[in-house]
C-alpha positions in Angstrom: 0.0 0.0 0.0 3.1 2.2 0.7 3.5 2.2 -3.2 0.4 3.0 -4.1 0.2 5.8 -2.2 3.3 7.4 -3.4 2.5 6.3 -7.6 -1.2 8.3 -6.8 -0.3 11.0 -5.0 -0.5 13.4 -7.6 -3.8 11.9 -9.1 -5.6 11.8 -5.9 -4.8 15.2 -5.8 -6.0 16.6 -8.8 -9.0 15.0 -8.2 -8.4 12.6 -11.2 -8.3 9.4 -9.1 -10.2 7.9 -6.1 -8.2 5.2 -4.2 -9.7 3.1 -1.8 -8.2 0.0 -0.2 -9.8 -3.4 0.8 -7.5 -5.6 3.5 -8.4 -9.2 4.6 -6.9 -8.6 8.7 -8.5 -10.5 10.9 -7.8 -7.6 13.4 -8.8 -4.5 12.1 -6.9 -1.9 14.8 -3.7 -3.6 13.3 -4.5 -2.0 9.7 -5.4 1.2 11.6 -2.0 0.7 13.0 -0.7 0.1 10.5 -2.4 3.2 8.3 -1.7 6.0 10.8 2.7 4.7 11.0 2.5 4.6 7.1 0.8 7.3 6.6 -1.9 6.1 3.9 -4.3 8.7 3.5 -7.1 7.0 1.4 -10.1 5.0 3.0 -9.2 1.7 4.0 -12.2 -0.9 4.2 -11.6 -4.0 6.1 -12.9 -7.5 5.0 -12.3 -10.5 7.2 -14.3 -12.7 6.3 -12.7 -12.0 2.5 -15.7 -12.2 0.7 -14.7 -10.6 -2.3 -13.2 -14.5 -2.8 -9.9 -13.3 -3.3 -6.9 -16.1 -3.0 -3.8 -13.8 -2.6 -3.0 -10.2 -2.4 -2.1 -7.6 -3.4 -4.4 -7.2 -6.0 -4.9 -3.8 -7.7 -8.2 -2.8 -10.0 -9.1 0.3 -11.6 -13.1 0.8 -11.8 -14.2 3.3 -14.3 -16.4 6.4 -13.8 -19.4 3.9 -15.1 -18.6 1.5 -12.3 -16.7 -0.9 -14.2 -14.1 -3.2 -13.7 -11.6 -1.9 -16.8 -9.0 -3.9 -15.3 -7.2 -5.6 -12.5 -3.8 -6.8 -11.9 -2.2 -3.5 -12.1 1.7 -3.1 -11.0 3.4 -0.2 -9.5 6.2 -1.0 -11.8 3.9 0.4 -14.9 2.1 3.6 -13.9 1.6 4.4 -17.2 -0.7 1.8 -17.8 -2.9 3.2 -15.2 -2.8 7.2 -16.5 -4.0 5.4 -19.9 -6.9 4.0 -18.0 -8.3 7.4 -16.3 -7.3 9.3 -19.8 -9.5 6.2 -21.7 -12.9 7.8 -23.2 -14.6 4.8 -21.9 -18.6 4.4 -22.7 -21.8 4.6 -20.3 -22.9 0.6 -20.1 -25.7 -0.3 -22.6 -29.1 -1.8 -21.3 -31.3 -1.3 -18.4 -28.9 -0.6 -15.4 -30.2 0.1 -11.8 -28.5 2.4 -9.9 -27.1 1.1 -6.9 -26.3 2.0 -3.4 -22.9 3.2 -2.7 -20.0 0.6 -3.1 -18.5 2.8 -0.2 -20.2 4.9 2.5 -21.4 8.3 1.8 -18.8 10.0 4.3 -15.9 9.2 2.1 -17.2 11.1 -0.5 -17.6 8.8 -3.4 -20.6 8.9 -5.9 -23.1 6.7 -6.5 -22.1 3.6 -9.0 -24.2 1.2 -11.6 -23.5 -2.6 -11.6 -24.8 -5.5 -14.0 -24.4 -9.2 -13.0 -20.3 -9.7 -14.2 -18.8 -6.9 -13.1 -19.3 -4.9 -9.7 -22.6 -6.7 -8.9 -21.0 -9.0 -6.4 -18.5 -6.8 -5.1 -21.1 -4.2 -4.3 -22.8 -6.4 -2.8 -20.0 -7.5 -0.4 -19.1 -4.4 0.5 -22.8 -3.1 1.3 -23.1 -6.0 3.8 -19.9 -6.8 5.1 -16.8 -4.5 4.2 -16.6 -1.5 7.0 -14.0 1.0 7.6 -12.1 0.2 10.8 -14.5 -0.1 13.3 -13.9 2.4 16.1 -15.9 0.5 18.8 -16.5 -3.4 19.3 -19.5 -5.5 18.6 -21.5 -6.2 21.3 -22.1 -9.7 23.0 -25.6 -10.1 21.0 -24.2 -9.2 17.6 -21.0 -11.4 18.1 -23.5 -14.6 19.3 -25.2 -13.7 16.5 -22.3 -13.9 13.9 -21.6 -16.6 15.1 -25.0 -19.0 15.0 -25.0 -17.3 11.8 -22.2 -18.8 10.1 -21.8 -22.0 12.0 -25.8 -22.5 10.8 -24.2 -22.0 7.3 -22.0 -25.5 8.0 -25.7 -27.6 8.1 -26.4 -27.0 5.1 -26.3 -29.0 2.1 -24.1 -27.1 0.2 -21.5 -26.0 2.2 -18.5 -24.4 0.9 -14.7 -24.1 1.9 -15.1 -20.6 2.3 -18.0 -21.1 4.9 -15.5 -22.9 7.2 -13.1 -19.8 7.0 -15.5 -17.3 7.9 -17.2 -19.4 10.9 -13.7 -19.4 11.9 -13.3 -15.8 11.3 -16.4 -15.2 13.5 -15.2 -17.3 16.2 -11.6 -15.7 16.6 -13.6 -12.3 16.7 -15.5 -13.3 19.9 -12.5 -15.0 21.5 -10.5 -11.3 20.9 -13.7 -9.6 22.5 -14.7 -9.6 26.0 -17.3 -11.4 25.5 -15.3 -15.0 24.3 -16.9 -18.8 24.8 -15.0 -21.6 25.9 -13.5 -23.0 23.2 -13.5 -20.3 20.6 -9.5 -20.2 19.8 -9.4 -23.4 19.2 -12.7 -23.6 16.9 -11.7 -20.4 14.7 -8.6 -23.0 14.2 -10.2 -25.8 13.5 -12.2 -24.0 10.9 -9.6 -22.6 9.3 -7.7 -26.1 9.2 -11.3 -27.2 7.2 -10.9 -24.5 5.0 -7.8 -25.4 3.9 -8.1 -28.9 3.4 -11.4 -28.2 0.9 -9.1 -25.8 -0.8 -5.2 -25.8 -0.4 -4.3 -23.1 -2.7 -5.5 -20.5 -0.8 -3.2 -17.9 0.3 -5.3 -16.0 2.5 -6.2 -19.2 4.9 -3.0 -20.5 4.8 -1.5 -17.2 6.0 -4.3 -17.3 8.6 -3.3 -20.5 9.7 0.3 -19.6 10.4 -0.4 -16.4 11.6 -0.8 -18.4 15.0 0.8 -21.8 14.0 4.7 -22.8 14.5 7.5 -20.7 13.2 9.2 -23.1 10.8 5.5 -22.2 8.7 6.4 -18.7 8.4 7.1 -17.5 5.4 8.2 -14.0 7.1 7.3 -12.6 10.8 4.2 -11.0 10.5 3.6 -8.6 12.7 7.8 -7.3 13.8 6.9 -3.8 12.5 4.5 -2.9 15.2 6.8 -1.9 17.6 8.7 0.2 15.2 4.9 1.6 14.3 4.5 3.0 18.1 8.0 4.1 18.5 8.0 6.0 15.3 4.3 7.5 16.1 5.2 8.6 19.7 8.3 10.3 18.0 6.5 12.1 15.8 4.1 13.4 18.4 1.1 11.0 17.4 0.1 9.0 20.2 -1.8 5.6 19.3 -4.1 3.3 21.4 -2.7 0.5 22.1 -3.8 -2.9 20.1 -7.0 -4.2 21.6 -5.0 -8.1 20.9 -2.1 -8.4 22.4 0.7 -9.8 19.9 1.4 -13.6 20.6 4.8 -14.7 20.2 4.2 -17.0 17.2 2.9 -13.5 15.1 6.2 -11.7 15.7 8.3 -14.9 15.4 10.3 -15.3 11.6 10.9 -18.5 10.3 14.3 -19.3 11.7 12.7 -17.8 15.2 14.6 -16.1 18.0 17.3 -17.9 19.7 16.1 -21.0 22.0 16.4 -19.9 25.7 18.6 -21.8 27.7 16.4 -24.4 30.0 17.3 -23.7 33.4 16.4 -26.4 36.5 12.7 -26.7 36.2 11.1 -26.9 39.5 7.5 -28.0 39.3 4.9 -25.6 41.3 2.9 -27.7 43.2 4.2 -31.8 42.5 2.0 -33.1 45.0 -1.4 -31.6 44.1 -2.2 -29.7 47.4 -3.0 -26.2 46.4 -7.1 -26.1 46.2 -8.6 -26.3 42.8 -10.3 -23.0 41.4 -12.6 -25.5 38.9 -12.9 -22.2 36.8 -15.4 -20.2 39.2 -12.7 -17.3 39.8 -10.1 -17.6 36.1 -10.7 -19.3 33.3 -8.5 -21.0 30.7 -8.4 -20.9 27.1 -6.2 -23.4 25.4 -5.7 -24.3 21.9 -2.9 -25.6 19.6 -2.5 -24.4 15.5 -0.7 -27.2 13.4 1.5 -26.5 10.6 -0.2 -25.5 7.5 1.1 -28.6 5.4 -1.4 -30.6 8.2 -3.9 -30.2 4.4 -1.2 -31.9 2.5 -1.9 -35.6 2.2 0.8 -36.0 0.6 3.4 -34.3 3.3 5.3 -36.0 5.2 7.9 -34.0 7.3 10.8 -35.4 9.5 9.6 -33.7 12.4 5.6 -32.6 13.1 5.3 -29.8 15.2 2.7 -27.1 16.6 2.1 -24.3 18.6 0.0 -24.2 22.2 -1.8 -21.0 23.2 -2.9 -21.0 26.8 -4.6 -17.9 28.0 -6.5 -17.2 31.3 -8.8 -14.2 32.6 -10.6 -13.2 35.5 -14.5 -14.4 36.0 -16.8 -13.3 38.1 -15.6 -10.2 39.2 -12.5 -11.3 40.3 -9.3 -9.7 39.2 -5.7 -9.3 38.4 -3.3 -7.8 40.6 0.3 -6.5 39.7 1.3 -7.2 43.4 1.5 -11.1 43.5 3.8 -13.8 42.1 3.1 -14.3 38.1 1.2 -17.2 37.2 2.5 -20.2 35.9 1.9 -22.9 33.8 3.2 -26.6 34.2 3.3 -28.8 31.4 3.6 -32.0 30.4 3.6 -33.7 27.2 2.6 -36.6 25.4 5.2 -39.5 25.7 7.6 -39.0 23.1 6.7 -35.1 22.2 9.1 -32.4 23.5 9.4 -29.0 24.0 11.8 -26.5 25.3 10.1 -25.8 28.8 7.5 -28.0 31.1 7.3 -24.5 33.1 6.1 -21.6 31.7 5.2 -17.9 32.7 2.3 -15.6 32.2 3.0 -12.2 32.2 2.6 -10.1 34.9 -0.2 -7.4 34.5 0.9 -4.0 35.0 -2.3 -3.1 36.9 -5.3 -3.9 38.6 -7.7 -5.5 36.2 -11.1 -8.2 36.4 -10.9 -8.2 32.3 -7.4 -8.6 31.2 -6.6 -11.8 29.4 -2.8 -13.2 30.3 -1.7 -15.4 27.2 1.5 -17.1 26.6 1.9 -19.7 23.4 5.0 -22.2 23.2 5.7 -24.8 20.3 5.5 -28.9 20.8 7.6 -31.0 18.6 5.7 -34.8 18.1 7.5 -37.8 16.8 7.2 -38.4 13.2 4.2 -41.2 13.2 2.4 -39.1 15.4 -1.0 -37.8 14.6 -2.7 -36.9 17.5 -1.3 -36.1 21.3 -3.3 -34.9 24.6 -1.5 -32.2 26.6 -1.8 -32.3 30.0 -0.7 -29.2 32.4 -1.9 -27.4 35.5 -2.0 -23.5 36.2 -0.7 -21.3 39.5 -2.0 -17.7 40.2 -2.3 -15.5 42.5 -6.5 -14.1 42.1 -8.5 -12.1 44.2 -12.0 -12.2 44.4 -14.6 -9.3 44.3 -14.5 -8.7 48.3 -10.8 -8.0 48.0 -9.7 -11.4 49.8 -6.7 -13.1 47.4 -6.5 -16.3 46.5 -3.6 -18.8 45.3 -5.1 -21.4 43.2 -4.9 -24.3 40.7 -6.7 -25.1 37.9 -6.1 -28.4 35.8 -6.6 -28.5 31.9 -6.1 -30.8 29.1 -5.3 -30.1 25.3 -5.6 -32.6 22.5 -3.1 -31.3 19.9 -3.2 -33.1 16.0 -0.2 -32.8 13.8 -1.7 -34.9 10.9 -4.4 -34.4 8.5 -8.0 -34.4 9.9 -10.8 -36.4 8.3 -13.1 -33.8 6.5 -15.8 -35.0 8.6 -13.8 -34.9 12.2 -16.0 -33.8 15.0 -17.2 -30.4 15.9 -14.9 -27.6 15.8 -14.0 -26.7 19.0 -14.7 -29.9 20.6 -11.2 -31.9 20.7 
């Protein structure tokens, strides 16, 4: 987007040229982010759910004043194919064309556009129901509920598509970055995604979904290792930005080859005998979910070593909270007979303040032996919580994670479910 912005410049300015721009982010206050550091001045419209139907990006079109799709495809590296485009003496559409609503919302200044079925009729369409600028508030409990039934209803049907997986997952990973997340919703969106895929391997878009929270040796490139530039560069600049509503995991900001393993130290298990009282997930509870390696689609793959990464996340219930002043929680871990990893103990991290919403998340990677398919992750959790009378509590709370590293059936149980 960068380029773009610098190749239209001039024509946005001479009023010759409209630019608007369409990403597929599953978190929208990223692109926002992203926007304000980069300085991209044209309306940005954010799709999640990609139903445009696009397979990779970036993908540049040039619609004409009639509200026609004269071409797509178009490089920075050939501007001049793009002046010829606005200077073309193009002609009004023949036959009976309705005038539509706007293919972008009246604030941003655009005109009104015509459509007939091949050519902006379904893209109108998507962007009248589902494409929004960055949304400055969050969806409510109701509307995300309902987003969800909605799309999981979709997977009853008879003619379920690929792309109906995806966006159930998509609707599910929006809830579980709310504050008003299920149990089970990380590992659902997951799932979903992994359904996707299998249906339809050659698109870019899931896979990249996929390994945007899977293990490091499936990225392509780290994902997200600008953002801390982004807010150092802002607050230089005397443009303070709110901080992202989804805290980076370590799997978005980790590169292919990954940062350098830590040195395990003596690992000294919390609580080996099981005498610290259980919580049973009245005052925190725990969110766990593991994303395979996107080759889990590939029947035909058949890597030396399987791998996959855990998330674990916990939050305050009930009107209990966080407080700074206590020992971190921790996690201990153990894995499937044969699997390994670098650490059985882990660390949340500490929250900075007092809070009864915060979620603490921490994600790690398992390595499974190479007939593997299918593993169940056992651990417990240790925090400090207190509870809504002000009286703190140190508690456990058991969990268990079933983690596959082999291709699912397309028919494998409910989303959500293992």
């Amino acid at each position: 987007m960068p380029v773009w912005r610098d190749i239209t410049k001039e024509l946005r300015e001479s009023g010759d040229l409209q630019v608007v721009g369409i990403v597929q982010e599953q978190h929208p206050d990223r692109t926002q982010l992203y926007a304000d550091w980069q300085g991209l001045d044209f309306p940005i419209l954010w799709d999640p759910f990609n139903t445009l139907g696009v397979e990779y990006v970036l993908i540049a079109s040039f619609v004409d004043a009639h509200g026609i799709v004269r071409a797509t495809g178009l490089s920075p590296k050939d501007p001049e194919r793009l002046r010829a485009l606005i200077d073309a003496k193009n002609s009004p559409p023949d036959g009976d064309w309705k005038a539509a609503e706007p293919w972008v919302t009246p604030s941003m200044g655009r005109t009104r556009i015509a459509h007939r079925p091949g050519s902006l009729e379904a893209v109108k369409a998507s962007m009248s129901r589902v494409l929004w600028p960055v949304p400055e508030t969050s969806p409510s409990k109701a509307a995300l509920d309902e987003l969800v039934g909605q799309t999981e209803k979709r997977l009853a049907a008879s003619d379920v598509q690929a792309a109906d997986h995806f966006r159930a997952g998509v609707a599910r990973r929006l809830r579980f970055d709310s504050s008003h997340g299920s149990q089970g919703d990380g590992q659902a969106a997951i799932d979903h995604w992994v359904q996707a895929l299998t249906r339809n391997p050659n698109q870019y878009i899931w896979r990249r979904r996929i390994q945007q929270w899977g293990p490091r040796l499936d990225k392509p490139y780290p994902f997200y290792d600008w953002v801390n530039q982004a807010f150092s560069d802002l607050k230089e600049r005397g443009q303070p930005h709110a901080p992202l509503q989804t805290v980076l995991s370590g799997s978005e900001v980790a590169g292919k080859r990954g940062p350098a393993r830590a040195e395990t130290s003596e690992q000294v298990e919390p609580d080996p005998g099981g005498k610290l009282e259980r919580d049973g997930g009245v005052l925190v509870g725990i969110e766990c979910a593991s994303a395979p390696h996107s080759d889990i689609v590939n029947p035909d793959a058949s890597p030396s070593e399987k791998s996959a990464r855990v998330h674990l996340s916990i939050k305050p219930l009930a009107g209990s909270q966080w407080t700074p002043d206590t020992d971190a929680a921790q996690v201990w871990i153990q894995a499937p007979e044969g699997w390994r990893m670098d650490n059985k103990l882990q660390t949340f991290p500490q929250p900075t303040e007092a809070s009864t919403k915060k979620r603490l998340a921490l994600d790690f990677e398992i390595h499974a032996p190479k007939e593997a398919r299918k593993g169940t992750l056992t651990g417990y959790v240790v925090y400090s919580i207190c509870k809504p009378d002000g009286v703190c509590l140190f508690r456990r709370q058991d969990f268990s994670l079933d983690v596959r590293v082999a291709r699912p059936k397309l028919k494998d149980a409910k989303p959500g479910s293992r």
